[in-house]
C-alpha positions in Angstrom: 16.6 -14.9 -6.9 20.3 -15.7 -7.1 20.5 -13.6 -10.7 19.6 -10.4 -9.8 21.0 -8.2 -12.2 21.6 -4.3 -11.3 18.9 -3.5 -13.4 16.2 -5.6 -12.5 17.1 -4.3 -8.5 16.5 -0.7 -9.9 13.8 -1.4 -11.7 12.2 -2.8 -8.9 13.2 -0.2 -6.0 11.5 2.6 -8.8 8.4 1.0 -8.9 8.5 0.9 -5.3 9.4 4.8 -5.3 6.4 5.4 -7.9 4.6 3.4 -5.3 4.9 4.8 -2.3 5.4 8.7 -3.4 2.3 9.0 -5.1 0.4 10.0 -1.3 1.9 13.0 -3.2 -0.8 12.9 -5.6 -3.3 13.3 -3.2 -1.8 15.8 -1.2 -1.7 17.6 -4.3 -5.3 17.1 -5.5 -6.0 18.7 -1.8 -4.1 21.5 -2.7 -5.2 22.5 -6.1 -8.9 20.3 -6.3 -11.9 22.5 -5.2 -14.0 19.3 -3.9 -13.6 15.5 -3.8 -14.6 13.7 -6.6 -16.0 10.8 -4.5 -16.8 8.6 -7.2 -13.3 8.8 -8.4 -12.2 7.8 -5.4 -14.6 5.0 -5.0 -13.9 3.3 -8.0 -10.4 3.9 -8.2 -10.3 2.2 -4.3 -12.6 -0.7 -5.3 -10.2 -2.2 -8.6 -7.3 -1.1 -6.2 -8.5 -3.6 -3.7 -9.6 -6.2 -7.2 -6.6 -6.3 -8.1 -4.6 -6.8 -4.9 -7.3 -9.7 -3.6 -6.6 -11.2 -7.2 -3.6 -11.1 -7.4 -2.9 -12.5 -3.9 -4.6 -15.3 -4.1 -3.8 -16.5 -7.6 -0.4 -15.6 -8.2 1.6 -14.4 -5.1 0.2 -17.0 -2.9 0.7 -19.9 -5.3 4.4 -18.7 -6.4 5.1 -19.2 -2.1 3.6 -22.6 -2.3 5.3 -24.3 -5.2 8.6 -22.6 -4.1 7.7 -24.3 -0.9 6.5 -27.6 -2.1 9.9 -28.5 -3.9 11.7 -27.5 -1.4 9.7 -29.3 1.7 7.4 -31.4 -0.2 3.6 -31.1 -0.2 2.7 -31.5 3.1 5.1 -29.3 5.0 5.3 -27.0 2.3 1.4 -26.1 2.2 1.5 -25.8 5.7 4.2 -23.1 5.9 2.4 -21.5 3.1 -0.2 -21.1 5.1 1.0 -20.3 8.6 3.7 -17.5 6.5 0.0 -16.2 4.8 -1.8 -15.7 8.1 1.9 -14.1 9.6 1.5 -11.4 7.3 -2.1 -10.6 7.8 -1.2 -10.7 11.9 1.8 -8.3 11.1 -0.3 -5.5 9.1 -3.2 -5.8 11.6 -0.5 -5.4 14.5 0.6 -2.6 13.1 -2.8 -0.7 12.3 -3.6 -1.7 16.1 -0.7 -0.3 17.1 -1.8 3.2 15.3 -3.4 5.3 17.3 -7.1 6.1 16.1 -6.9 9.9 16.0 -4.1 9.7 13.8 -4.8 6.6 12.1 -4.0 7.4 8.4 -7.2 5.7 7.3 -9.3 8.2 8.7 -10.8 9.6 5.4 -11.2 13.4 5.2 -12.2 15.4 2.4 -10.6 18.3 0.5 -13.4 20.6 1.1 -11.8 20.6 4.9 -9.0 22.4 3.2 -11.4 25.4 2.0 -11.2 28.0 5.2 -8.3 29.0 7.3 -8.1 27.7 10.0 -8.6 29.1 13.5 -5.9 27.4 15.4 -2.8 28.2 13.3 0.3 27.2 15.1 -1.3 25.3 17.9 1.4 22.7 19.4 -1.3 20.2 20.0 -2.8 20.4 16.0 0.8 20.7 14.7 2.1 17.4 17.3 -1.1 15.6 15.7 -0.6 16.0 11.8 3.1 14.5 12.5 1.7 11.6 14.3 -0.3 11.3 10.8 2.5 11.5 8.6 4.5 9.0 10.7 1.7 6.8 10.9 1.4 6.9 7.2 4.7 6.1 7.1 4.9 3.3 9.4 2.2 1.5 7.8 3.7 1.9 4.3 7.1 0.3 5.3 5.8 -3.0 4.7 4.1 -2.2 1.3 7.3 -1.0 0.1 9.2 -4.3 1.0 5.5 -6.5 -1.0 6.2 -4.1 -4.0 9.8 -5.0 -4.2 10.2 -8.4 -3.4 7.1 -9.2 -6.7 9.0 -6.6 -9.0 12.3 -8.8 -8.0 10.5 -11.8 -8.9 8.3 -10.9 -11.8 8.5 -6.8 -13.3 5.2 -7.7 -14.7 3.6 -8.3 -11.1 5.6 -5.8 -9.7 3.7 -3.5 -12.3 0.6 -4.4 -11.0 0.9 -4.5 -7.4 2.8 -0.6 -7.8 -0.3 0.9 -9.7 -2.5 -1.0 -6.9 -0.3 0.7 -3.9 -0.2 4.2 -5.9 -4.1 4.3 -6.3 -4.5 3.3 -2.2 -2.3 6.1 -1.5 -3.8 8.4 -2.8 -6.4 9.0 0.0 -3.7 8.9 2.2 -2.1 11.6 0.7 -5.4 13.6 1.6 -5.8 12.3 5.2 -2.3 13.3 6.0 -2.8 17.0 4.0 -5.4 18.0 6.1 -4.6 17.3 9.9 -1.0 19.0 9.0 -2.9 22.2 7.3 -5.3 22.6 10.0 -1.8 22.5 12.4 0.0 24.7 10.2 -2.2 26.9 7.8 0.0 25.7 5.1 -0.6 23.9 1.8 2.7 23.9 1.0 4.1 22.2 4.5 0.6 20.1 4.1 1.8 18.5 0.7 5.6 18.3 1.4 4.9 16.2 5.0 2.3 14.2 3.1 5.0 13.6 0.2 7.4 12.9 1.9 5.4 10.1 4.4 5.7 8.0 1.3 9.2 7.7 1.2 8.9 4.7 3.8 8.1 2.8 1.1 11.3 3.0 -0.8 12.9 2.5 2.7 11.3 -0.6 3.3 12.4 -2.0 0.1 15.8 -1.0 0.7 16.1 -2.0 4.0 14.4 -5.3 3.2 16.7 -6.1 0.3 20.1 -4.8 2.5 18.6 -7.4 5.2 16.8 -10.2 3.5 18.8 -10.9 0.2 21.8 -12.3 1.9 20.1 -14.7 3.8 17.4 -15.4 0.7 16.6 -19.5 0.3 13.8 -21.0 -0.8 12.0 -21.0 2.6 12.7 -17.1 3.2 11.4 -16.0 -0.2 7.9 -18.2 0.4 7.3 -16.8 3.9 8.3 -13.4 2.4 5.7 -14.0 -0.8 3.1 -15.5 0.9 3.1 -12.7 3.6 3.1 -10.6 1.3 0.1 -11.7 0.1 -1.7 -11.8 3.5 -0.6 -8.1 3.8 -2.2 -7.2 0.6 -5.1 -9.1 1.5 -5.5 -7.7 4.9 -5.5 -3.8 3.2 -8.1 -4.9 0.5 -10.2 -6.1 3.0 -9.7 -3.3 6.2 -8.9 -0.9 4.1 -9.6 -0.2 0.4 -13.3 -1.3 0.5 -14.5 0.2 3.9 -13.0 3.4 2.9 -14.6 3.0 -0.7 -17.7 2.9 1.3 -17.1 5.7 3.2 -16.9 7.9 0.2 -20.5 7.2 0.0 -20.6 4.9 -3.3 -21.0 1.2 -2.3 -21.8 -0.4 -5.7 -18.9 1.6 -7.7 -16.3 -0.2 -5.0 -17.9 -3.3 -6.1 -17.6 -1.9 -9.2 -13.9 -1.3 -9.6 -13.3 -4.3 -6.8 -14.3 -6.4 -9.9 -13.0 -4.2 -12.5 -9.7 -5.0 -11.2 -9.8 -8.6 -10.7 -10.6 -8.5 -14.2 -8.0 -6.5 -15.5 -5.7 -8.3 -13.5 -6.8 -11.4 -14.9 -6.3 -10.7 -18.4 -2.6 -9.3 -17.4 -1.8 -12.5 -16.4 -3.3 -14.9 -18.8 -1.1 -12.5 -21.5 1.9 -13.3 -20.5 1.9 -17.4 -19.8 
């Protein structure tokens, strides 16, 4: 980590940006798409979720232990592999708990919702809720900015995967927050701006992480920050990619996809040993 180059601190703070501004994607399939392809969705959240589980487990979480290990030796350094692992999955679940449920961003909605006009256009109530959404959106993608960053920094290749992972989970998101906000508003077009712009807290977190963290970056910093990581990633596979697969109504295509992407992630990394 001490040979970061200028390039390799872009390339990784784009991917992030790719990352966390695709929400925009949805927001804009709620604004053009007719209905919601559910099966899309489904699958798309299942190999999301593969990949993330996969890629957790074999690479992030094993690239925090042996950093770890030669630096503390076996013993101590599994054990703060561990405890850093289980930190991250406490800090994502603290946050969702800390999301109120009516705004909760993981509240799926549908893009048929978008179809009629609503009734209660400029009510301060609706309007007060779908910017609770977006911030809540945004709150809970600070820390995925700062898990796509810090794998990019270590490895573009990873950092490749876990982006296209983060990009296909938000793009439910970018429906759940298009919705609330239209139904406040009446508007498509403030709909998909708040909902685009909720993703920028991904790109923030990255750069707030880097302005903060790099200084200070030894080898015990980068495996609490790796193996968290992983514990965050796992935490959203697990709470929320596959339950809101579900939800979409096609169980066995999540499964589908989940193992479609642990696949494809497999292969990814056995090519470039």
């Amino acid at each position: 980590m001490d040979n970061l180059d200028f390039n390799t601190i872009l390339f990784a703070f784009g991917l992030t940006l790719f990352a966390g501004l695709s929400t925009g994607i949805g927001s804009a399939m709620a604004f053009f798409a007719k209905r919601t392809n559910t099966r899309f969705l489904a699958l798309s959240l299942g190999f999301s979720a593969g990949v993330m589980i996969y890629v957790s487990f074999v690479e992030i979480f094993m690239k925090a232990k042996d950093t770890m290990v030669e630096a503390y030796g076996e013993m101590p350094g599994t054990w703060y592999t561990v405890i850093a692992f289980f930190g991250g999955v406490l800090f994502i679940a603290l946050i969702d708990k800390f999301i109120p449920s009516a705004e909760n961003p993981h509240e799926l909605h549908s893009i048929e919702e978008m179809g009629d006009q609503p009734k209660a256009i400029k009510d301060k109530k609706l309007m007060r809720m779908g910017l609770f959404t977006a911030l809540a959106i945004g709150i809970h993608n600070f820390p995925e900015g700062l898990a796509t960053f810090t794998a990019a920094l270590q490895d573009p290749n990873l950092g490749i995967a876990i982006a296209v992972a983060i990009a296909i989970h938000n793009i439910p998101e970018g429906i759940a927050v298009s919705v609330p906000v239209f139904y406040a508003t009446g508007s498509r077009r403030k709909a998909f701006r708040l909902s685009f712009l909720s993703g920028l807290s991904e790109p923030i977190g990255a750069l707030i992480g880097y302005l903060i963290l790099m200084p200070f970056m030894t080898p015990l910093t980068f495996g609490v920050i790796f193996a968290g990581v992983a514990g965050i990633m796992v935490f959203i596979s697990l709470d929320e990619l596959l339950p809101s697969a579900r939800e979409y109504g096609e169980h066995h295509l999540s499964i589908y996809g989940l193992f479609a992407g642990m696949a494809v992630m497999a292969v990814s990394l056995l090519m470039f040993l």
